[in-house]
N, C-alpha and C positions, 0 to 999 in steps of 0.2 A: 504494500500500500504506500501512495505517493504522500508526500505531507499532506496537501488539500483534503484528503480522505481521510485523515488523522483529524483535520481539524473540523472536517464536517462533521464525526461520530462526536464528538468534545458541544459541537454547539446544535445537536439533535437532542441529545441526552443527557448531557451535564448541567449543573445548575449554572448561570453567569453571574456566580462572584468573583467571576477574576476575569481579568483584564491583561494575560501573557502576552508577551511576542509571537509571533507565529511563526518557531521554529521549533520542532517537535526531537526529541532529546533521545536516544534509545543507546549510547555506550557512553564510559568518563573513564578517565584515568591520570591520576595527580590533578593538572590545573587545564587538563583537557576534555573537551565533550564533542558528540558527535550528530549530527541529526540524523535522520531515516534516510536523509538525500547523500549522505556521505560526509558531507561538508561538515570540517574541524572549525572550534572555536579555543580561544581560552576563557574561561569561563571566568570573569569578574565577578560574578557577584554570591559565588558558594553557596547557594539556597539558602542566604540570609544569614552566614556564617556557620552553616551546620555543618559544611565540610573545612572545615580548616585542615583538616588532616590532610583533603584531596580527596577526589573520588577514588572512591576503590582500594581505600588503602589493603595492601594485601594481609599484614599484621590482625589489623581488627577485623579482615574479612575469616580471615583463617580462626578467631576467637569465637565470631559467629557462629563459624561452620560447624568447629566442635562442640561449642555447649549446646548449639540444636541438636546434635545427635545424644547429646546428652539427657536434656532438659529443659524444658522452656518456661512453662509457666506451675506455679502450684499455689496462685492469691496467700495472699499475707493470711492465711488460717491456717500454714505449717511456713516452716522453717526453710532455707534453703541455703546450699556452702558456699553460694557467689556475694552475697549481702549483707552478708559481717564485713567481710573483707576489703568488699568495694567501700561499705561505713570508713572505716581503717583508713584505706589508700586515701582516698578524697578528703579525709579530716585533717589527715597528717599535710598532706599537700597544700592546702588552703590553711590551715591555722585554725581550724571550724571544731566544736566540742561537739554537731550532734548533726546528724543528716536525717531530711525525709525526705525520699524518693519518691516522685511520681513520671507522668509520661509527659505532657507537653506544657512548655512555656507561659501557658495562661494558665493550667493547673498547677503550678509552681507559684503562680503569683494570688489565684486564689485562695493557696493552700498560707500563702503569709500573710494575707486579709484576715484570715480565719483565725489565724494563731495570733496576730497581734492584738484584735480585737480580744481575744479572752486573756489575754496577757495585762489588756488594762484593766477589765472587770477583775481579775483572781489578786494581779498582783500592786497594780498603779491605783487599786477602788475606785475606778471609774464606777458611776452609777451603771445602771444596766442597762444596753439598746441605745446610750449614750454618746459610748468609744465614737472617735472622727480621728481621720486619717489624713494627711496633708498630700496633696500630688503636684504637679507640674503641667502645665499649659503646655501644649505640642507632644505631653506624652503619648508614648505606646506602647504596651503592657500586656494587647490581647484583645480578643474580640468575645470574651462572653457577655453576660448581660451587664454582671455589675461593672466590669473593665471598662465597656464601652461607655458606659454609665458617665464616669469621670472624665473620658475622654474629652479634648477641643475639638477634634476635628467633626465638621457637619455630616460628613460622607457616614460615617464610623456609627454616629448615634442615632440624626434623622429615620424616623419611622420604628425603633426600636423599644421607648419608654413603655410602661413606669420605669423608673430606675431605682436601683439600690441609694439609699440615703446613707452620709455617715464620711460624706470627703471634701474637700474643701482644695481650690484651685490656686496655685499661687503660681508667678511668673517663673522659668528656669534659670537657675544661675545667678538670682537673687537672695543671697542670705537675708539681708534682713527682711525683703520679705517672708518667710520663714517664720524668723523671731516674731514678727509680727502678727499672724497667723494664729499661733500657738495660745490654743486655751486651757481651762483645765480638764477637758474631755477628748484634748489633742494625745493620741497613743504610739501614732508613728507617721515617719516621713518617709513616702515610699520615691523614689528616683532613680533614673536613669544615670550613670557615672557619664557618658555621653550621648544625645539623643540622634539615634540611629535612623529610624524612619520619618523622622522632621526634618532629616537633610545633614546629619554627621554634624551636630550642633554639637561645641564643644565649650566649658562654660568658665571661666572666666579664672583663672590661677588662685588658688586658695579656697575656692569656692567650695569644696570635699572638706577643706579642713574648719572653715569655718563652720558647716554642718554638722560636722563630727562635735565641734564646740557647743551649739546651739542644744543638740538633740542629749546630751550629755548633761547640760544644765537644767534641761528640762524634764528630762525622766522620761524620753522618749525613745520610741526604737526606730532606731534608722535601719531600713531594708532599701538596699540596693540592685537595681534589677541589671543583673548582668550577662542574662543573656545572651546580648548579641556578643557585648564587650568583654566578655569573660573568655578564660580559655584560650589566650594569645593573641586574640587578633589587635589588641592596641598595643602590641609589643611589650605585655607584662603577661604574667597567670591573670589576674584582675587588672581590671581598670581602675579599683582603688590605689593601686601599689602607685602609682603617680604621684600621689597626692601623701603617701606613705599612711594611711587611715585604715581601720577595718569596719566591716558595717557590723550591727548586728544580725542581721537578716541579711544573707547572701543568695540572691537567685542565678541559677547556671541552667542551662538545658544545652538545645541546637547541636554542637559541636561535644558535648557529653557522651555522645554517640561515632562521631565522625560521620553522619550523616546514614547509619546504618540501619537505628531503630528510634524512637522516639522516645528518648530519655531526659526527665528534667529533674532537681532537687533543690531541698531547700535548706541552705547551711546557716547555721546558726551559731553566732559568736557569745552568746551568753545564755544562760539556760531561760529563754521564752521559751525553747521547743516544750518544754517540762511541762508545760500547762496542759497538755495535751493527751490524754487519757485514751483508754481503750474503745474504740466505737464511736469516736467523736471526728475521724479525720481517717481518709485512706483511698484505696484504688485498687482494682482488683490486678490490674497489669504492673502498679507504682512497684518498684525493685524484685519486681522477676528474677529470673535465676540469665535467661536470656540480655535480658538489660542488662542487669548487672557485670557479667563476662561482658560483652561490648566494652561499656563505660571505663572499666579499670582498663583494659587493652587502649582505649580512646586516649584514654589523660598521660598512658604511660609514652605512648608514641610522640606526644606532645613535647615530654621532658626529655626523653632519648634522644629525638631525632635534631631537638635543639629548636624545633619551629616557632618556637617562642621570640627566641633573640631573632631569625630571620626576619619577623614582623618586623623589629624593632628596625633592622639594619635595611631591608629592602625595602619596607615602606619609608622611609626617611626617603630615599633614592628612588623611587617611585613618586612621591609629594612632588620631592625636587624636580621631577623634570616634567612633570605637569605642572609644575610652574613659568616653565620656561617656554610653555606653551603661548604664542602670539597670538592671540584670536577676539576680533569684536565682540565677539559672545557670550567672552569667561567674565563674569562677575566675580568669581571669587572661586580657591582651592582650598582647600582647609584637611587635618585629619591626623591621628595618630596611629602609628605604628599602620598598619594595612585595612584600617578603615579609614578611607576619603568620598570627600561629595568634591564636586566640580558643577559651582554653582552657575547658572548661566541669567544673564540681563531675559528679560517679559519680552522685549523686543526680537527676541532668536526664536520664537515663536513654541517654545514649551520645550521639555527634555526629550520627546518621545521620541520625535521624528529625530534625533540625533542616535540614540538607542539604536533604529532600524540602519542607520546608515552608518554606525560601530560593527550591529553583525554582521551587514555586505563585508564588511572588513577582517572579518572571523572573532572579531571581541563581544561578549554575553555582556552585556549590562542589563540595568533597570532605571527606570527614573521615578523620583519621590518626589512630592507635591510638586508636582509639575514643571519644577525650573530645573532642580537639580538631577544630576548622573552621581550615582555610587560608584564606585571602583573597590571593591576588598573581595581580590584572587584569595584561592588557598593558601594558606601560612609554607607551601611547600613550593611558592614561587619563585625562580633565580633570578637576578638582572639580567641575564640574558635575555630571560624570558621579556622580563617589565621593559627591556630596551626594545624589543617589535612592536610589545604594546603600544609605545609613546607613538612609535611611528605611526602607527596605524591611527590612533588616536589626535596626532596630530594634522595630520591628512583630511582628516573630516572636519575638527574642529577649526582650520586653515580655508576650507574649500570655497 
């Protein structure tokens, strides 16, 4: 079947919440992908950082293979020898006293909704049904109901209310709005360390550590959602390590997995998780015996193979020379370690049409609210590689 066939069965049958390229993806390998028609790309945009490892790493595919022949699932009502251990690895690695595993990145952030809310009631005596939680304007955190609930963007909430009650908006990258915020039924400040799907918004030096201050003096739990930014791709393990802070609430998913199975958790720097009792919180897939083998193979390929410092050293070198990029269109380049946006001027007439004339070039992007291009390849990308890129990227951007 040719693409156009791919893409008829997709808009026959599929729901249209999503808005893809239309080039239909059927092999990867490292920082490579292939479509149906033949045709190689490199792949910028890692399914939103879930491969940092690279497609197909062969390490965690090989962990896969055998703990499937092994064991896959047995739900948290027995025990299983992959989920101590992955507990272990990931606590010791991150600095974290306590994990709760679930499967995807808005179940991670639901799941420290849930616990930080009974954290104020058990332990802060919040009154009851009272707890409010602080978020950030341009966040993005998930698409369930209460996520989208707090959300700014119109797309995300129009036509979705009632909404969940109990959060409060404040601008990103504003400590003292923050301080200012904060009441006595304020429980925690949930935030992005950089905002990824607003356009690689990075927020203003001191602003993590000032946080850390705020929420310290107030008896609040700072939960940090790191998702995207977690796990290398801003050239640290964390995106807090910048800023040298630790949050209370650490969220990691995406790249947990290396893009293998859908793994998320929720690390916790001081005992909130405690609150949290038998029958009150869980998931019938959250730390499978299957996830679990993935994950520790995931994180360990991360610190072996060094693709951490890579981010660090190739995205520096990747910034740089999209910076040196000449073009009426660039507004602005911005980004850490191997997460960048390449903002472009309302006059270049939106990101999209830039996107389609990147993959004629063989480069996979995406574009976010509408002005901006991402760029964050696999953590497993060389200059070599990022030196074709620019060409390619410069070409179009020049044209």
């Amino acid at each position: 079947m040719n693409t156009q066939g791919y893409l008829d069965l997709e808009t026959q049958y599929g729901a249209h919440n999503y808005k893809p390229l239309d080039v239909v993806l059927n092999k990867g390998e490292g920082v490579w992908v292939w479509d149906v028609d033949g045709k190689k790309y490199l792949d910028c945009l890692s399914a939103y950082s879930a491969v940092n490892q690279g497609h197909c790493h062969p390490k965690i595919m090989q962990a896969m293979l055998s703990q499937a022949r092994q064991l896959t699932l047995t739900s948290r009502a027995f025990r299983n020898d992959q989920l101590g251990p992955f507990y272990k690895e990931l606590c010791e690695l991150t600095r974290s006293h306590k994990v709760l595993p679930m499967n995807s990145g808005a179940e991670a952030v639901e799941t420290a909704i849930k616990t930080v809310r009974k954290w104020g009631y058990q332990v802060k005596g919040v009154a009851e049904n009272q707890a409010e939680i602080i978020v950030c304007a341009n966040n993005f955190h998930g698409r369930t109901i209460t996520i989208v609930g707090f959300s700014t963007d119109p797309t995300a909430r129009t036509g979705f209310g009632p909404f969940t009650p109990g959060f409060k908006v404040i601008p990103f990258g504003d400590a003292d709005a923050l301080e200012a915020a904060i009441g006595p039924n304020t429980v925690g400040f949930l935030v992005e360390p950089i905002q990824g799907e607003a356009g690689v918004i990075i927020p203003p030096d001191g602003y993590l550590k000032n946080v850390r201050r705020i929420c310290d003096q107030h008896n609040i739990v700072l939960i940090l959602d790191e998702i995207q930014t977690g796990l290398g791709r801003t050239g640290r393990l964390l995106a807090e390590e910048h800023e040298g802070i630790e949050a209370d609430l650490t969220l990691v998913g995406k790249a947990l997995s290396g893009g293998f199975y859908p793994v998320s958790a929720v690390l916790s720097n001081k005992q909130v998780m405690d609150v949290l009792q038998p029958g009150e919180h869980g998931s019938t897939f959250g730390g499978n015996p299957l996830a679990c083998a993935i994950a520790r193979t995931a994180i360990r390929v991360l610190i072996e193979e060094k693709m951490i410092e890579n981010a660090q050293d190739t995205g520096d070198y990747f910034l740089s020379g999209l910076r040196k990029i000449q073009s009426p269109h660039v507004k602005a380049v911005r980004g850490r370690g191997l997460m960048i946006a390449m903002e472009l001027f309302p006059a270049a007439g939106g990101a999209r049409p830039f996107c389609y004339r990147l993959a004629d070039k063989g480069i996979l992007c995406k574009e976010t609210h509408e002005h901006t291009i991402r760029f964050a390849p696999p953590l497993v990308i060389t200059k070599k590689e990022v030196d074709w890129a620019l060409e390619q990227i410069n070409a179009v951007m020049t044209a």
